[in-house]
N, C-alpha and C positions, 0 to 999 in steps of 0.2 A: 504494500500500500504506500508506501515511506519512496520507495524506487522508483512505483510508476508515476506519482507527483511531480517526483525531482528530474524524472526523464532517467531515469538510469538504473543500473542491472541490481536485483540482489544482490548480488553478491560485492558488488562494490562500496553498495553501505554495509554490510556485513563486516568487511577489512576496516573499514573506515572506524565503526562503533569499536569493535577489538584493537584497534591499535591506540587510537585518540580516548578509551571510553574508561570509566573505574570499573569497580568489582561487578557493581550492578550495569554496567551499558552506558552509562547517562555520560555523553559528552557535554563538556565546559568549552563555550567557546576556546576562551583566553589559553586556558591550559591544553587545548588542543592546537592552535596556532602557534602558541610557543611550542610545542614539543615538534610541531613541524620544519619550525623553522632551527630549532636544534638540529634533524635531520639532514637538513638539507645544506646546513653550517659545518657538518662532520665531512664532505665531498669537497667543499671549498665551488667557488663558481665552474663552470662546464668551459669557460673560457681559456682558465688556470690549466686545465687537467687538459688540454688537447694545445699544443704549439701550431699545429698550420691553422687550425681558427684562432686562435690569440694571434698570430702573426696580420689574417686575414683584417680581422677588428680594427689593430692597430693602424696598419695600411690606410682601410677608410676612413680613421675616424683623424687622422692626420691630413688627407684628402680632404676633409667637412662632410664625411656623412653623416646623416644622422642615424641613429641607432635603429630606427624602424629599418630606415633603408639596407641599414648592413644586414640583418638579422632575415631582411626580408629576400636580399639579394641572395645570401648565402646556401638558406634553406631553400631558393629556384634551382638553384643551379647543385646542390646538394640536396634531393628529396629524404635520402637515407639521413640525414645529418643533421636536421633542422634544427633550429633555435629560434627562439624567442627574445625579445629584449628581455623578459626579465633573467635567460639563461647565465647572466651575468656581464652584461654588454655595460 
């Protein structure tokens, strides 16, 4: 019922409730967004961990692009590779 509201699978709130949720299920926002972004802080940015897209970034963003534009170029011409500006642009 929770899935088909939100547009999306069982089983993705399923992960969602178990990973972000306490004993009983019940997610906190606040303590759910921090512990996301804990996770997401242990990888370091997606830019950091790959050398020819930080290289790429660098390149553009020396040129004046803008961060849409790089993030949007990159992921054209790399479908397998995409990124987002918030991947750490």
């Amino acid at each position: 019922m929770i899935a088909s509201a939100l547009g999306r699978e069982k089983s993705t709130i399923s992960r969602e409730r178990k990973r972000n949720g306490d004993l009983i299920g019940y997610l906190y926002p606040t303590e759910a967004q921090a512990a996301t972004n804990q996770r997401k802080a242990r990888h370091g940015p997606k830019v950091a961990r790959h050398p020819k897209l930080e290289k790429y970034v660098i390149d553009k963003l020396h040129a004046c692009w803008a961060p849409d534009a790089i993030a949007g170029r990159w992921s054209k011409e790399r479908p397998d590779q995409s990124i987002t500006t918030e991947s750490g642009l």
